[in-house]
NUTIVO-922921 format. One line per 4 residues: their letters; for each residue x, y, z of N, C-alpha, C, CB. Coordinates in steps of 0.02 Angstrom, whole numbers, plus 50000, padded with zeros to 5 digits. Glycine has a CB too. Layout:
REM residues N
a = X Y Z X Y Z X Y Z X Y Z | ...
END
This chain:
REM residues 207
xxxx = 62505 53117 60483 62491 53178 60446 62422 53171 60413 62546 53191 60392 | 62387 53228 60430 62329 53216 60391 62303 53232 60327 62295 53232 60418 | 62238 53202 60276 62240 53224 60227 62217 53287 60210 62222 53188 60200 | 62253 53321 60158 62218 53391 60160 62179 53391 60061 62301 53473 60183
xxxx = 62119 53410 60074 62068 53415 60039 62032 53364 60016 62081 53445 60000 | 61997 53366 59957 61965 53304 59943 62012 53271 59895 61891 53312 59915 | 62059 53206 59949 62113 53154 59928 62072 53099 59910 62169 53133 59984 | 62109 53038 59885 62098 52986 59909 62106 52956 59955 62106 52965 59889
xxxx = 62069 52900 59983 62094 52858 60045 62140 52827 60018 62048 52811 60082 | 62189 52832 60075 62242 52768 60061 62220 52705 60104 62326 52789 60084 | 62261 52650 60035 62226 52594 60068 62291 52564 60114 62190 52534 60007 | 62266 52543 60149 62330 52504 60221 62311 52433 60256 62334 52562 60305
xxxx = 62297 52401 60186 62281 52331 60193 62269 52311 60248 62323 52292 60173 | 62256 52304 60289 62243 52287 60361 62210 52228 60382 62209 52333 60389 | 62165 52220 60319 62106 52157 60324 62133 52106 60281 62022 52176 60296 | 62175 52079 60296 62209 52013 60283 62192 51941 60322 62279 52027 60295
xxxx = 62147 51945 60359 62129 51895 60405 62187 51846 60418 62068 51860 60380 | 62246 51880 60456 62305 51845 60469 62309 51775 60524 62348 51900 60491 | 62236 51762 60550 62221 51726 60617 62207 51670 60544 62146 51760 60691 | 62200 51651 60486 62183 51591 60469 62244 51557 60423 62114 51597 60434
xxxx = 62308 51602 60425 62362 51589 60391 62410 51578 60438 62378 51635 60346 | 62396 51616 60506 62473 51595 60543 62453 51525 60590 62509 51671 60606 | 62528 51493 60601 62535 51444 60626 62577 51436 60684 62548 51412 60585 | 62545 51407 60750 62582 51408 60797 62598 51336 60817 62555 51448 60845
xxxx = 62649 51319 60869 62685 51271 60840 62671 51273 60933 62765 51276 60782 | 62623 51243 60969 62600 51235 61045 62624 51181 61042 62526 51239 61073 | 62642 51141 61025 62635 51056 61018 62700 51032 61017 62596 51025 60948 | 62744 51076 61033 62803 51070 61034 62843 51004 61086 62818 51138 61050
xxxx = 62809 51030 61142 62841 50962 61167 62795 50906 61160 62861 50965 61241 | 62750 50905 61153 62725 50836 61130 62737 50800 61072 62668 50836 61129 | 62752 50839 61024 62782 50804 60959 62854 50790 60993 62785 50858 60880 | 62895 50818 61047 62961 50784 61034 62954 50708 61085 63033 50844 61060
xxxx = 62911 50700 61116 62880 50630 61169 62880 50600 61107 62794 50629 61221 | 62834 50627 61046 62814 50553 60989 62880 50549 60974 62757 50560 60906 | 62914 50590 60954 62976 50573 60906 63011 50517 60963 63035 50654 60883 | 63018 50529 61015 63048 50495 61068 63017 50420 61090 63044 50543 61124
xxxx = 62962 50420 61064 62927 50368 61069 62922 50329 61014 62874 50383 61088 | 62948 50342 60948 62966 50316 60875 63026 50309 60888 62954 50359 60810 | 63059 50333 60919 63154 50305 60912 63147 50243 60952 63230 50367 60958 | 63124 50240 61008 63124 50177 61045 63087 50130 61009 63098 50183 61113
xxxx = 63024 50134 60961 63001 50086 60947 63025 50056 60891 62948 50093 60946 | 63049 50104 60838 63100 50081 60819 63181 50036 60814 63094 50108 60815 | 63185 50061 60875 63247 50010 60911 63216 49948 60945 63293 50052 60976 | 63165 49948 60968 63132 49875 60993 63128 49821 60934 63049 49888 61021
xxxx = 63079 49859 60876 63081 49809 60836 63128 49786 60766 63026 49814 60823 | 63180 49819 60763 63234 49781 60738 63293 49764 60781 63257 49813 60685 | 63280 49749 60846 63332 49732 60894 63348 49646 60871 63301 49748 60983 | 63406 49621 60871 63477 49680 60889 63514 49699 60847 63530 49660 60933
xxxx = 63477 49721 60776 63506 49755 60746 63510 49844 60753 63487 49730 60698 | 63561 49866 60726 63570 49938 60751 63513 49977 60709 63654 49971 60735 | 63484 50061 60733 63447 50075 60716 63468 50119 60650 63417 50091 60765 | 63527 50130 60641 63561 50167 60586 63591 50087 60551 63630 50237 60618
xxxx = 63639 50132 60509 63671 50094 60461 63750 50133 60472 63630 50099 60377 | 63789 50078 60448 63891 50091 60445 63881 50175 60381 63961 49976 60375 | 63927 50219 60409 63928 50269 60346 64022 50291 60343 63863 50356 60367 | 64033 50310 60296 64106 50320 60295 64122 50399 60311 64136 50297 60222
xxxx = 64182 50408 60335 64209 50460 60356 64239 50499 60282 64261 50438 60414 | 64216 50565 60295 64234 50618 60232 64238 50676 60241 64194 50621 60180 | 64279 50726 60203 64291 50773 60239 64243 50830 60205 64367 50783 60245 | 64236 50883 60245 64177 50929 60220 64209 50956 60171 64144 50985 60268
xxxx = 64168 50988 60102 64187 51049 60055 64200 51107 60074 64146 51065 60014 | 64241 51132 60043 64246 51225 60013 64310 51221 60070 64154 51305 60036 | 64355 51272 60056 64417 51281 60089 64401 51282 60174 64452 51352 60060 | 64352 51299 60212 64330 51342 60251 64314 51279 60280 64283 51401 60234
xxxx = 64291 51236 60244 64272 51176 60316 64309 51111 60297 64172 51151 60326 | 64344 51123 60248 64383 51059 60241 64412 51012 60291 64429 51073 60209 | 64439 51036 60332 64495 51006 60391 64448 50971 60441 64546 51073 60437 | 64352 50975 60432 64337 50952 60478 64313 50873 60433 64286 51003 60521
xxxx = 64292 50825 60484 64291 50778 60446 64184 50729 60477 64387 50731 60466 | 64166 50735 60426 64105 50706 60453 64065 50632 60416 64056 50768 60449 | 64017 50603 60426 63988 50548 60394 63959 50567 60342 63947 50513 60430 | 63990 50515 60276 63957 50523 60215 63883 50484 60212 64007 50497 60161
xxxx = 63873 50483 60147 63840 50457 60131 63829 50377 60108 63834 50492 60107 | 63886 50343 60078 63882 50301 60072 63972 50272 60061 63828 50301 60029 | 63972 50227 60067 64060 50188 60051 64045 50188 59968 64081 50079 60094 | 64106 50187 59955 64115 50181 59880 64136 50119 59856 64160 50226 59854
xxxx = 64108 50089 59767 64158 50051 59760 64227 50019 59775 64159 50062 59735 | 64251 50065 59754 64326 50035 59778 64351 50026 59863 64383 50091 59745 | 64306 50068 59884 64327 50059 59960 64307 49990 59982 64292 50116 60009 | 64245 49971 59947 64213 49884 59971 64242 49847 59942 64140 49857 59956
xxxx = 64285 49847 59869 64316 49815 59849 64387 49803 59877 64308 49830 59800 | 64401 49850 59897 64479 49861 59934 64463 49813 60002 64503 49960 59960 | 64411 49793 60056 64389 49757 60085 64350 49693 60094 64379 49784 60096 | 64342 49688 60006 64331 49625 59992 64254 49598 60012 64385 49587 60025
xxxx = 64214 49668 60000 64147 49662 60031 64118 49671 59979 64125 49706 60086 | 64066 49618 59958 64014 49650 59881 63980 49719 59900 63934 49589 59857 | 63936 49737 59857 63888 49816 59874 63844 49771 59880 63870 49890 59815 | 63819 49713 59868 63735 49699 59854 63737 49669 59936 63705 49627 59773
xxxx = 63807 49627 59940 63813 49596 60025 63814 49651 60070 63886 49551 60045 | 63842 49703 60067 63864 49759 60103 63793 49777 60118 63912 49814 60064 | 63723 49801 60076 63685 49828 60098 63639 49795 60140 63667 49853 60059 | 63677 49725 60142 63616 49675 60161 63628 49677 60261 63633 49569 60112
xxxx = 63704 49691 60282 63734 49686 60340 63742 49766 60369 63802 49646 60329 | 63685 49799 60353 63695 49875 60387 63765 49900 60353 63703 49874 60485 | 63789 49907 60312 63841 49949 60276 63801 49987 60210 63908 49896 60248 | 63798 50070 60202 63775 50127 60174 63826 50114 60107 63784 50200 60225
xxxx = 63791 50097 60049 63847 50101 59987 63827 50163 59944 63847 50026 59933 | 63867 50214 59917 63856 50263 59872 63895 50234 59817 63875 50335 59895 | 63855 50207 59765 63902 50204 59661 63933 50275 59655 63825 50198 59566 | 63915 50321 59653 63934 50385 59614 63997 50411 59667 63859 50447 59605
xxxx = 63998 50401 59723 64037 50430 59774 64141 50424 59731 64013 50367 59864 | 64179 50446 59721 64233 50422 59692 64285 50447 59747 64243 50448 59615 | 64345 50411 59758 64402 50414 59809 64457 50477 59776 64444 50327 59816 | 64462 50510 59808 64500 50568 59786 64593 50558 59804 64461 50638 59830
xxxx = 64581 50538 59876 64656 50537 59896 64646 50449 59948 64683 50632 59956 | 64735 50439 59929 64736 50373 59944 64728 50359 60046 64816 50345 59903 | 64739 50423 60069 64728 50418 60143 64650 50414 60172 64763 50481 60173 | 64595 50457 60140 64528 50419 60131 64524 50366 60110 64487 50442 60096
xxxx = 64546 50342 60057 64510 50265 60045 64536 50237 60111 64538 50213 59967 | 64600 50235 60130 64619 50173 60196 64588 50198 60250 64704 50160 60222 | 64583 50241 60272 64547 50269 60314 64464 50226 60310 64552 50351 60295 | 64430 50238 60260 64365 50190 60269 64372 50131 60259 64313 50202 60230
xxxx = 64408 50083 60236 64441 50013 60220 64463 50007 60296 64512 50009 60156 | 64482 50042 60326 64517 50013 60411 64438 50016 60440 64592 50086 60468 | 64388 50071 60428 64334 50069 60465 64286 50005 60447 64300 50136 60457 | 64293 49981 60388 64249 49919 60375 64276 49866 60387 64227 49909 60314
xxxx = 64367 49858 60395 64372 49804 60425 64369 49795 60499 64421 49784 60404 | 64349 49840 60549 64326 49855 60621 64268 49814 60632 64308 49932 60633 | 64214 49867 60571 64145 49835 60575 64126 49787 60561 64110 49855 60553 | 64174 49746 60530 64174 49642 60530 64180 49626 60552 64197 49591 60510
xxxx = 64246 49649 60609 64268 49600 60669 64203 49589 60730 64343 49639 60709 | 64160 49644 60712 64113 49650 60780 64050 49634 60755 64109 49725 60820 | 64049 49613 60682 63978 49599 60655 63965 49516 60667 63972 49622 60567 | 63904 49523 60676 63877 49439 60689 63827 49412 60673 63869 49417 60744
xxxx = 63827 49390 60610 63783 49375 60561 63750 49325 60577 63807 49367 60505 | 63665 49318 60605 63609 49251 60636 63565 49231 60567 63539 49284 60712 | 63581 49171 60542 63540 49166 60490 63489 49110 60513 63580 49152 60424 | 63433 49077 60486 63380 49050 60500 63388 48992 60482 63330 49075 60480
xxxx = 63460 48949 60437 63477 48903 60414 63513 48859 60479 63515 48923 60355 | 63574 48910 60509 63633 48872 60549 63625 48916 60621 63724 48880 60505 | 63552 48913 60649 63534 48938 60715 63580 48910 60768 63462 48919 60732 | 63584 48847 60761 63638 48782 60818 63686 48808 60816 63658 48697 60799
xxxx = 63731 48812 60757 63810 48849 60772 63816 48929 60773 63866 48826 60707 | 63758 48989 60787 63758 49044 60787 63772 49049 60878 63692 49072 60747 | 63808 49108 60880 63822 49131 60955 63739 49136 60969 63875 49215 60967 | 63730 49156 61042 63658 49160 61065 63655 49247 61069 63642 49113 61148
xxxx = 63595 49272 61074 63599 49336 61088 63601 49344 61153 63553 49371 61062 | 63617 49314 61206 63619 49335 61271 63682 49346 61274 63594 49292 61322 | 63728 49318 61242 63794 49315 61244 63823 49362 61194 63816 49250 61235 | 63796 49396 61156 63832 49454 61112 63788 49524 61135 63824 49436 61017
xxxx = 63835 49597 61139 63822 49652 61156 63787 49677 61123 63860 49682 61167 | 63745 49685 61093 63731 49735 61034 63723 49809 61050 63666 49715 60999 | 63745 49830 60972 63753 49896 60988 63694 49929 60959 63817 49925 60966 | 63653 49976 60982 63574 50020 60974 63619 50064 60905 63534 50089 61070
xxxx = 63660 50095 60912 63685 50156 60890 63754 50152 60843 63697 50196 60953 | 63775 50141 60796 63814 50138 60742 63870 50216 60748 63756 50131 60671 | 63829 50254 60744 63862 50341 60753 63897 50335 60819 63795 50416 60760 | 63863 50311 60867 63917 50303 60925 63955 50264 60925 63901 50295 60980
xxxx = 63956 50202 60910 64018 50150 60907 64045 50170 60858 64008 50074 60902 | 64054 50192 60819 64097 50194 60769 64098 50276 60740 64073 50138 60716 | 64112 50312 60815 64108 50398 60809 64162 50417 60753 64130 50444 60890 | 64148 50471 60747 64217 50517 60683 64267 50544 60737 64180 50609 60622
xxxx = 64324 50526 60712 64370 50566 60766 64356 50631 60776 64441 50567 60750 | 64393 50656 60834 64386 50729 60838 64440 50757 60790 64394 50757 60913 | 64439 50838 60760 64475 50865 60711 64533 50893 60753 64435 50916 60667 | 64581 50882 60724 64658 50920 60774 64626 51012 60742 64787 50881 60723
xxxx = 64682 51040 60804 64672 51110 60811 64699 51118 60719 64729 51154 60887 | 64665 51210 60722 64676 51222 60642 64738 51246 60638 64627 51274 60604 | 64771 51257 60701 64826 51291 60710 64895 51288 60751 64803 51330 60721 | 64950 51268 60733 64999 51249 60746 65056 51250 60764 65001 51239 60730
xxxx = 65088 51246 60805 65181 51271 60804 65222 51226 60799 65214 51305 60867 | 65273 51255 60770 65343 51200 60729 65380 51259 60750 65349 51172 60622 | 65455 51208 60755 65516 51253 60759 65520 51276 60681 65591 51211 60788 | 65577 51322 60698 65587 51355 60636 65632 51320 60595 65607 51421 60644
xxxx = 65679 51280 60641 65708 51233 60593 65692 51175 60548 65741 51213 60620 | 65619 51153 60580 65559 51125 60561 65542 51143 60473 65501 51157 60617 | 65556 51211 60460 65525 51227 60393 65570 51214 60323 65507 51302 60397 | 65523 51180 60290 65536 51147 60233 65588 51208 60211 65467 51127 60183
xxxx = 65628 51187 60174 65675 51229 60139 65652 51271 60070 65731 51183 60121 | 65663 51328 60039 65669 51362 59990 65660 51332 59939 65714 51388 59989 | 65635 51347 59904 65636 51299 59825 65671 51348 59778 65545 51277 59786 | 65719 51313 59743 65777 51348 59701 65729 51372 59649 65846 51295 59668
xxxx = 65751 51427 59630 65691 51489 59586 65640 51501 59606 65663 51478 59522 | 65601 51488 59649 65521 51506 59699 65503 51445 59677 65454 51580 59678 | 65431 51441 59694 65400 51378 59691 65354 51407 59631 65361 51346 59766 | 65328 51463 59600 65293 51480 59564 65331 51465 59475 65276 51550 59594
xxxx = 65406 51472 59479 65437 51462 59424 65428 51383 59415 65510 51490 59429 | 65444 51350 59467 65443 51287 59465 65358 51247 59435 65467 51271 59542 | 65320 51272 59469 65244 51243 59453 65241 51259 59363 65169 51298 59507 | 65272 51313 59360 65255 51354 59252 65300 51286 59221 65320 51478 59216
xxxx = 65364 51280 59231 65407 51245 59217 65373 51183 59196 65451 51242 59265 | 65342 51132 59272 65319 51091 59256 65235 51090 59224 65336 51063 59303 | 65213 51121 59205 65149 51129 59178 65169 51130 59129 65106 51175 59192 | 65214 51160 59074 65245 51153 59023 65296 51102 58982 65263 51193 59029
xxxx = 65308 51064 59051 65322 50992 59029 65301 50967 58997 65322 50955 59056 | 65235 50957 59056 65162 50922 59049 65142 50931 59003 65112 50935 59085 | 65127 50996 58959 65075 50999 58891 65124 50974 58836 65041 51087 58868 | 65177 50989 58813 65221 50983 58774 65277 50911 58741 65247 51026 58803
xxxx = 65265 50874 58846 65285 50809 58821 65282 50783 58744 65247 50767 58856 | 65229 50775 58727 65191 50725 58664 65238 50744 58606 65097 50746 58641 | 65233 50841 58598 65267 50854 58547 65341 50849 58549 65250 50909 58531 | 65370 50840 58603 65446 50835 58622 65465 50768 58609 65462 50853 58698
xxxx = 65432 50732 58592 65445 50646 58605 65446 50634 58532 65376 50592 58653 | 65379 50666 58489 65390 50651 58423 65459 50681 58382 65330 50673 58392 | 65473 50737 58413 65522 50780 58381 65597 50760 58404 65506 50855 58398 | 65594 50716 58444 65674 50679 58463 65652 50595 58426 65698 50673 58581
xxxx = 65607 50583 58411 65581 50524 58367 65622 50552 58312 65490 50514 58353 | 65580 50622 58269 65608 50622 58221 65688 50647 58192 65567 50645 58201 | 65699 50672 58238 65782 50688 58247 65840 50614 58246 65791 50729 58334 | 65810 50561 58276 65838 50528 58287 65846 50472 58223 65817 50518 58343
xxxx = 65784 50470 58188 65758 50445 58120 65819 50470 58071 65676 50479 58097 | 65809 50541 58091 65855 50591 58032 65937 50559 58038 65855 50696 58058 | 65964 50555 58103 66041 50541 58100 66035 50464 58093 66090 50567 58173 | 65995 50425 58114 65996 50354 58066 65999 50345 57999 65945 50319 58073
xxx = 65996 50391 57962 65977 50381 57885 66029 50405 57848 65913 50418 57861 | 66061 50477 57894 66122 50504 57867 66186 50445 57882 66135 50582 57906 | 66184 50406 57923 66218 50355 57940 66242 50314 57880 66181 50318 57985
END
């Protein structure tokens, strides 16, 4: 549409010299040769140690991805302790330790406690003291890859069939009366305990 009378120009930025801000990314496969050429050199020169490190199995957050299960960040206290592994030794033998990490349910902790006692049976510690009684490296496998030997299981389907006789039974009054019930246990205990304390004080005395 054109302008009618004496308007202003509109301005329509145009001269942004966009040729010295954008970035094109040509180099694409040649940066993935280097990357490819850093993984191997990397694996050459700490051979035969693995190029990762041991990580523990955990399950993802938020309702929505819970059920799947992937590599943490680090083993926890108690999980190295439950295995009888220090943290300061642990970091020294390719095992990932997280302090802050805490065990929520008792089927994770054994779950990573079975995975670190795996990764002992197959670990083979060469020190520079007792070379004579160390296996030789021609004679042990080593493994490049940690994530592959010691993959995360696969996740069972999200979805299931059971007979119907299969299903847990009814809970006498719903299960919603039952949860109030016991939540009200729970807060009240303390005062229920003192007050049969003092009841009980009372018919000792009338005695």
């Amino acid at each position: 549409m054109a302008i009618r009378g004496n308007q202003q120009l509109v301005k329509t930025h145009l001269r942004k010299d966009w040729q010295r801000r954008v970035r094109c990314h040509f180099d694409q496969a040649g940066k993935k040769k280097s990357r490819r050429v850093a993984r191997q050199t990397k694996a050459a020169s700490v051979y035969p140690r693995p190029v990762d490190t041991l990580r523990p199995i955990v399950q993802c957050p938020t309702i929505r991805y819970n059920r799947k299960a992937r590599e943490g960040r680090g083993f926890s206290i108690a999980e190295l302790k439950t295995a009888g592994i220090a943290p300061k030794y642990a970091r020294t033998v390719g095992i990932s330790v997280d302090g802050r990490r805490q065990n929520l349910s008792e089927e994770g902790l054994a779950r990573n406690v079975e995975r670190l006692k795996a990764y002992l049976t197959r670990l083979v510690v060469i020190t520079n003291k007792s070379k004579k009684t160390q296996p030789k490296l021609k004679e042990v496998s080593p493994v490049n890859n940690l994530s592959t030997a010691f993959a995360v299981p696969a996740t069972a389907a999200a979805v299931t069939e059971i007979a119907k006789s299969d299903m847990p039974s009814p809970i006498e009054n719903g299960a919603y009366r039952k949860l109030r019930i016991a939540r009200s246990d729970a807060r009240f205990a303390g005062r229920r305990e003192v007050r049969a304390k003092v009841k009980a004080e009372a018919e000792a005395n009338k005695k």
